[in-house]
C-alpha positions in Angstrom: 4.3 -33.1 28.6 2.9 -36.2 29.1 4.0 -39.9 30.3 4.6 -40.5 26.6 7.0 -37.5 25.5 9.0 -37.8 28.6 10.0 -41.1 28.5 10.8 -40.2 24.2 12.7 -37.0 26.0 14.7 -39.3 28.4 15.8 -41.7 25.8 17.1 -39.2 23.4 18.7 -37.7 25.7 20.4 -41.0 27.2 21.1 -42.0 22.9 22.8 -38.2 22.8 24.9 -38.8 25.9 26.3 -41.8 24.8 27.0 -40.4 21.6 29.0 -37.4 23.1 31.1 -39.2 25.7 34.5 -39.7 25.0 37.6 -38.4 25.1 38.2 -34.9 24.4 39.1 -34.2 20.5 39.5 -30.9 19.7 39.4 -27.7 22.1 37.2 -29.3 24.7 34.7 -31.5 22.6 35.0 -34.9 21.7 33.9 -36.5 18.4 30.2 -37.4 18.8 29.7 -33.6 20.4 31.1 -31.9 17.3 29.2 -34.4 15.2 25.9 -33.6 16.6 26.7 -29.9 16.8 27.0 -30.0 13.0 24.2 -32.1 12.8 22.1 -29.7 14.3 23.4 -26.9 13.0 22.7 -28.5 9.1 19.1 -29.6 10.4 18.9 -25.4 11.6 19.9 -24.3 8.1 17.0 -26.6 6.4 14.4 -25.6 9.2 15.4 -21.4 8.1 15.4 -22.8 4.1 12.2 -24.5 4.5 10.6 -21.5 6.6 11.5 -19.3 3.9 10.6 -21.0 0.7 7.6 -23.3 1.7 6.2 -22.3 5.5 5.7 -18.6 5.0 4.3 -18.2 1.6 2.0 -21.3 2.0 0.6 -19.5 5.0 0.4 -16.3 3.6 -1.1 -18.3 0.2 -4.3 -19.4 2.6 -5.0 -16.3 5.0 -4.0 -13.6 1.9 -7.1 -11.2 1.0 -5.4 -10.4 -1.7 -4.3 -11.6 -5.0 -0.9 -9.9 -4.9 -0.1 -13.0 -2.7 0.4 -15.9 -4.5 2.2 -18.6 -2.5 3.9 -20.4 -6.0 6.4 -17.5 -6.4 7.0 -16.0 -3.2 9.8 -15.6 -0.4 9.9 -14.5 2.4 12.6 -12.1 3.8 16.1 -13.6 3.9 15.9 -12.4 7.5 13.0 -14.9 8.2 15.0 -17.5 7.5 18.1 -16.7 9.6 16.1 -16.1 12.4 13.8 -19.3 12.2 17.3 -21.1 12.0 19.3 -19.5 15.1 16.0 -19.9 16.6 16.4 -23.7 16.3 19.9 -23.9 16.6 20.0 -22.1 20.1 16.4 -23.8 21.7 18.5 -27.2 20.7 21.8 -26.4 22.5 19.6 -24.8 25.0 18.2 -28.3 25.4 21.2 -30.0 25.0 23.0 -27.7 27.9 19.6 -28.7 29.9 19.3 -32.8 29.3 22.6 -34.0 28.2 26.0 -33.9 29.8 28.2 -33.8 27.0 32.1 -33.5 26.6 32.3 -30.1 25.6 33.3 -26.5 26.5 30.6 -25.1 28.5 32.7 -21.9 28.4 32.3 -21.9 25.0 29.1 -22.8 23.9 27.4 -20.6 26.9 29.1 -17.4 24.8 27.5 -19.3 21.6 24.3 -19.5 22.8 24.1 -15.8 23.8 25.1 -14.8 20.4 22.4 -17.0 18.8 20.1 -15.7 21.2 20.7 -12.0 20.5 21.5 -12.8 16.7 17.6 -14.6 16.7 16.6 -11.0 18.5 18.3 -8.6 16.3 17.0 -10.3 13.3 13.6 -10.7 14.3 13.3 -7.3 14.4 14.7 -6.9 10.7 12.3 -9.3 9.4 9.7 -8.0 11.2 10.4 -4.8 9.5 10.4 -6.4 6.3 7.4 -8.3 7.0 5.7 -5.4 7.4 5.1 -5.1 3.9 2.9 -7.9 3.8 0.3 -6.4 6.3 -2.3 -5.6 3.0 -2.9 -9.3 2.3 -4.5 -9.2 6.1 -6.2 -5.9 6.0 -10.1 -6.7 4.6 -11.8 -4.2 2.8 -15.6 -4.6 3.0 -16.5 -5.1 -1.1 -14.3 -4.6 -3.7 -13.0 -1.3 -3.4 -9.3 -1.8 -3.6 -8.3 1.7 -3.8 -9.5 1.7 0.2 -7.5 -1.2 0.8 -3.9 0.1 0.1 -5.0 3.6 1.2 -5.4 1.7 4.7 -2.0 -0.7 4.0 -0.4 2.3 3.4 -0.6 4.1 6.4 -0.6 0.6 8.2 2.6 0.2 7.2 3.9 3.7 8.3 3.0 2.8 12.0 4.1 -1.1 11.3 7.6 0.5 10.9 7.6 3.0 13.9 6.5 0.5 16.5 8.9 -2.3 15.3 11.4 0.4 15.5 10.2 1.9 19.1 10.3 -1.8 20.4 13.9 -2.5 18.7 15.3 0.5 20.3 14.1 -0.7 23.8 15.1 -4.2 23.2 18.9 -3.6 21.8 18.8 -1.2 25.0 18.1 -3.9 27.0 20.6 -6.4 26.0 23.0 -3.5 26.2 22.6 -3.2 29.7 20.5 -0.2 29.7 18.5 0.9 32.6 15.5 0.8 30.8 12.9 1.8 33.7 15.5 4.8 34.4 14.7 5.1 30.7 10.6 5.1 30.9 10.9 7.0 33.8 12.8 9.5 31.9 10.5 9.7 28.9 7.4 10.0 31.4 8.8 13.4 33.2 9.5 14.4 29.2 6.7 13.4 27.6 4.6 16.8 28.1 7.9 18.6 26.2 8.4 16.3 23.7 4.1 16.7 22.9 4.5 20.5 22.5 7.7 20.3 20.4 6.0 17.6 18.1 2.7 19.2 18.1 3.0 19.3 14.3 4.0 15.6 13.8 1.6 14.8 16.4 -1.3 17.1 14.4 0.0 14.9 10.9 -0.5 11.5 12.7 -3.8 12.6 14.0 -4.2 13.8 9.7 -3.4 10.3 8.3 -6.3 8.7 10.5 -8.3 11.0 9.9 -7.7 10.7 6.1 -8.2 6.8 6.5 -11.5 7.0 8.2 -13.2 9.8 6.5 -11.7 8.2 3.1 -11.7 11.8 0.9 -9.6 10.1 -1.4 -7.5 6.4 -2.0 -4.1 5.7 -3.1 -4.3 5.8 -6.8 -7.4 8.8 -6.6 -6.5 11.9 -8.9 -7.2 14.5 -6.5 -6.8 18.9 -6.0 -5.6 19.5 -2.7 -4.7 23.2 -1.2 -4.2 24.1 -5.0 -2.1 20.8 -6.1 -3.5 18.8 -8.6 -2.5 15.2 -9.0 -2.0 11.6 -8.4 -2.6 9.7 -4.7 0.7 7.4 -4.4 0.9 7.2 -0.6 -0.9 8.1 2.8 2.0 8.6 5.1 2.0 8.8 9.1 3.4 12.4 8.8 2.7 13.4 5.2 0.8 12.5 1.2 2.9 12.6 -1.7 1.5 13.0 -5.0 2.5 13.0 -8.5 1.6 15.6 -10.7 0.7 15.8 -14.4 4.2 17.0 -14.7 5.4 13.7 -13.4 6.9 15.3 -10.6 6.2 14.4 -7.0 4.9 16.5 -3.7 5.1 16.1 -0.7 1.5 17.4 1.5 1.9 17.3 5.5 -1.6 15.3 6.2 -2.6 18.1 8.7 -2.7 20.5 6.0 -4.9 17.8 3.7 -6.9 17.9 6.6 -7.8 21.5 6.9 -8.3 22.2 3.2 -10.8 21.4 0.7 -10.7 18.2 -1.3 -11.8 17.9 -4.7 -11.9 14.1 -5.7 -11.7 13.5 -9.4 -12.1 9.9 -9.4 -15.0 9.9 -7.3 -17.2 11.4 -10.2 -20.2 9.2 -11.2 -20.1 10.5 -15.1 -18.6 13.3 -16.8 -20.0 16.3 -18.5 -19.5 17.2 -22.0 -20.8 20.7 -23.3 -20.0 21.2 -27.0 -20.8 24.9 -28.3 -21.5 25.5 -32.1 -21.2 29.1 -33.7 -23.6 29.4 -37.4 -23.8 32.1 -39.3 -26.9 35.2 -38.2 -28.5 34.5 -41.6 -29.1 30.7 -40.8 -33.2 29.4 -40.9 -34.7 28.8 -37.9 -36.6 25.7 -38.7 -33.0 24.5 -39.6 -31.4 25.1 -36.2 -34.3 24.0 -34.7 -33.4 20.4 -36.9 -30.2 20.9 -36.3 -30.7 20.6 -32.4 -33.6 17.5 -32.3 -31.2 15.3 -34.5 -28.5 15.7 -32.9 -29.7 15.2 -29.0 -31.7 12.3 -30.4 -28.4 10.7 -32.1 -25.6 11.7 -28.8 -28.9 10.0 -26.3 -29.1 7.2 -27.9 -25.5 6.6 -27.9 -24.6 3.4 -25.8 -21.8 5.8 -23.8 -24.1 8.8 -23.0 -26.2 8.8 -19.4 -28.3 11.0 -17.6 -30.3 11.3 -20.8 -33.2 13.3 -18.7 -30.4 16.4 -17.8 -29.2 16.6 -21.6 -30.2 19.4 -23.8 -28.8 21.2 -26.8 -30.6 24.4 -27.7 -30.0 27.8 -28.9 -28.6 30.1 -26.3 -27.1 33.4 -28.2 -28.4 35.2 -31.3 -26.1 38.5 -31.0 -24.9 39.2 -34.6 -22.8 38.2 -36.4 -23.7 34.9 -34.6 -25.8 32.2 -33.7 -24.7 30.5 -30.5 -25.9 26.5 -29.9 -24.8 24.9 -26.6 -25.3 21.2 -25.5 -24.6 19.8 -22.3 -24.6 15.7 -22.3 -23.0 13.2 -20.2 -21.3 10.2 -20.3 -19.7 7.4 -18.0 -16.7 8.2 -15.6 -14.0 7.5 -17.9 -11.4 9.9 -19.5 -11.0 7.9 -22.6 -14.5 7.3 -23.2 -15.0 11.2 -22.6 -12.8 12.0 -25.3 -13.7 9.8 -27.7 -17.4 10.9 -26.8 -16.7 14.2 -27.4 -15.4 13.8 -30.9 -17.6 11.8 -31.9 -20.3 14.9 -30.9 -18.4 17.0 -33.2 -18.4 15.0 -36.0 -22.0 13.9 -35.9 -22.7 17.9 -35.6 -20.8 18.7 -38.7 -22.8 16.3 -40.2 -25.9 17.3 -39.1 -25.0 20.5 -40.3 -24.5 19.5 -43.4 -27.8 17.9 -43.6 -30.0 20.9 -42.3 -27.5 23.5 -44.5 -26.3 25.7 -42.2 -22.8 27.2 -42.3 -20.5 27.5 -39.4 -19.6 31.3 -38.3 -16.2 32.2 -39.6 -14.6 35.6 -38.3 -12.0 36.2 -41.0 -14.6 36.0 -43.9 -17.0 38.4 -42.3 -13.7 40.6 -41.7 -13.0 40.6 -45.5 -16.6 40.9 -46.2 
């Protein structure tokens, strides 16, 4: 502090003295000391409103990496506030018990400032609890892959929670006069037992990294894993929940994901599409042959078909009463696109059908017949 402030620091506090001398008014303080006490306590109620409204989601509105942050409707944790305004109001009567000698009960406002202390504390650790829900507007995803970026938020939120938790259990210890080395102490000579009887948990933690680095699948992925088929919703520190087709959930211990085989279908670069059309033994030749050049030249040149090169459609089974035509095409990585695609193949081959006169193979006539 220089020259400057500490003159600024000696006159406020000579202004705050004379303000808070006097005769004693009510249980110990005079007039001008409940006056300022009020004062400062309204000024620590604006400094938590304004914290909570404007500070926090300005800052998170410029440092955000993501655009689930936006600064014009968001608030922080009620908790933020309360803290940022016992925070003020105890560092001021801190001060005030420090550079002024006012009329007062120093009884009194010693117990209050040990409340606002551990009040600040306690709440601090609630909202950072809360605030951990806001660590995937820091996390940066190289490119644009998004799916990576709460996959990695996800479990960076799992071991957000645990360590505010392991340091708020050390920290109410400690302001309940706990012997908190006997405690360490303790946990070192137990730690080996403790490792052996978690083993699992420990083996699940190790899972979820894993999972994060190696990246088999995202949040959001439809995966199979270990014979479950669905939906990626979280990446837990002990276990992955998915939801099924049947919209119901499961819950996957990440060391089991981690020893089984993982079969990613959103990580497909097209899908496959392999139509199969049964004519009658008796058809022409030349017309199937027709049949099979028009209609690979009119599903190639569709805009939605790729991999052009690894289509075909061709005969592949002439065992009366039958005549077997398979295709296999391909199409880009979307399931609505793939089922639109695949009508559309069936209704340009009835068509074609038509055009070359064939007839499809029907069973239940040849049965009559």
């Amino acid at each position: 502090m220089n020259d400057s402030q500490c003159e600024q620091t000696m006159k406020l506090a000579s202004e705050l003295n004379e303000l808070m001398n006097g005769s004693e008014a009510f249980l110990g303080f005079s007039t001008g000391t409940i006056t300022t006490i009020l004062v400062v306590l309204m000024f620590s109620v604006i400094a938590g409103l304004l914290s909570r409204k404007l500070l926090f989601p300005k800052i998170l509105d410029i440092l955000s990496k993501t655009e689930r942050i936006d600064g014009r409707d968001l608030f922080a944790p009620r908790s933020l506030g309360w803290m940022i305004g016992l925070l003020v109001f105890w560092q001021s009567l801190s001060w005030m018990f420090d550079e002024t000698e006012p009329v007062w009960n120093e009884g009194l406002m010693e117990t209050v400032m040990d409340l606002s202390q551990a009040g600040f504390v306690f709440l601090m650790l609630i909202a950072a609890y809360r605030l951990v829900d806001y660590l995937d507007a820091f996390i940066v995803v190289e490119g644009e892959n998004m799916a990576a970026r709460r996959s990695l938020a996800s479990v960076a939120e799992s071991i957000g929670r645990m360590a505010v938790m392991i340091v708020g259990i050390f920290v109410i210890a400690g302001f309940l006069g706990f012997n908190l080395n006997g405690l360490i102490a303790g946990l070192g000579i137990t730690g080996l037992a403790l490792a052996l009887a978690a083993r699992d948990s420990v083996a699940n933690v190790f899972g979820a990294i894993s999972i994060i680095i190696d990246q088999p699948f995202n949040v959001g992925d439809w995966v199979i894993v270990d014979g479950v088929e669905g939906e990626v919703v979280s990446i837990g520190l002990r276990t992955t929940m998915l939801r099924t087709s049947a919209d119901t959930m499961v819950t996957m211990p990440n060391s089991n994901i981690t020893n089984s085989a993982v079969e990613n279908f959103s990580m497909r670069r097209f899908r496959r599409i392999r139509p199969n059309f049964e004519f009658e033994e008796e058809s022409d030749p030349e017309s199937l042959k027709s049949f099979c050049d028009s209609l690979f030249s009119q599903v190639v040149d569709d805009p939605r078909s790729t991999k052009s090169e690894d289509s075909w459609i061709k005969i592949t089974d002439s065992t009366p009463p039958k005549i077997t035509i398979s295709g296999n095409f391909y199409c880009l990585q979307s399931s609505k696109t793939q089922r639109e695609f695949t009508e559309d193949i069936l209704l340009m081959a009835r068509a074609r059908a038509i055009e070359c006169g064939l007839k499809f193979h029907e069973p239940r006539r040849r049965s009559q017949m």
